[in-house]
N, C-alpha and C positions, 0 to 999 in steps of 0.2 A: 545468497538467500534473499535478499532485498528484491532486485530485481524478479527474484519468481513472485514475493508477494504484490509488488509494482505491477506486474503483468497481470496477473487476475483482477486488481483495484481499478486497472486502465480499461480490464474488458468489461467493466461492471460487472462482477458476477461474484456474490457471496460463495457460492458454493465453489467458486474455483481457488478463493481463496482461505475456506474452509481446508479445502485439496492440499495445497502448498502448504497451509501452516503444519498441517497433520504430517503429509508426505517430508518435507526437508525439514519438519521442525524447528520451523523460522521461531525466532522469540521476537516479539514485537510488541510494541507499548498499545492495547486494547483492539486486540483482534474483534471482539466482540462487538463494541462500537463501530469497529469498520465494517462490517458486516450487517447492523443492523441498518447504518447509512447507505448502501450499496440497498438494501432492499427497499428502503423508504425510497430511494430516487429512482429508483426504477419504477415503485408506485407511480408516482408522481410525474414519470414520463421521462426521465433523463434518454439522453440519446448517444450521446459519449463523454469520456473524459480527458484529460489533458497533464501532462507531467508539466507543472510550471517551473519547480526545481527541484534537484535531488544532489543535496552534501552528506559529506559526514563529519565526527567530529574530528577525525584526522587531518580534513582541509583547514583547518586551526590549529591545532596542534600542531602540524607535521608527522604525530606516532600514529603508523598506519596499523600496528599489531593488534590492535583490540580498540574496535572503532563502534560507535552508535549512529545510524543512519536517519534523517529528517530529509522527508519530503513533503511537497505540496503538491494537491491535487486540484485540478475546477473540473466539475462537473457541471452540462450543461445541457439543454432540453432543444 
């Protein structure tokens, strides 16, 4: 699930990730937010973005059963 919403946040596109949260019903900490930033930077000209990093909290723990995913994006013009 991660990766689907990763993949719309990387093509910039609100609505694709409006798509994937709906469609695989990703639970993710403030879709909305994400989404209102995706349109604001696209106002403002962004031109792509970048996966800087993507863990989870199993690469800590080691229990991979039920994990919370954190990633970092740059967005840039």
């Amino acid at each position: 699930e991660d990766q689907k919403a990763l993949e719309a946040i990387l093509s910039l596109s609100p609505k694709d990730l409006t798509r994937a949260v709906s469609r695989y019903r990703i639970s993710m900490c403030g879709p909305g937010p994400v989404m209102a930033m995706l349109t604001a930077t696209s106002l403002l000209g962004a031109k792509k973005a970048a996966l800087l990093k993507y863990a989870t909290s199993g690469d800590i723990t080691g229990d991979y059963e039920a994990v919370v995913g954190y990633a970092s994006v740059i967005i840039e013009k």
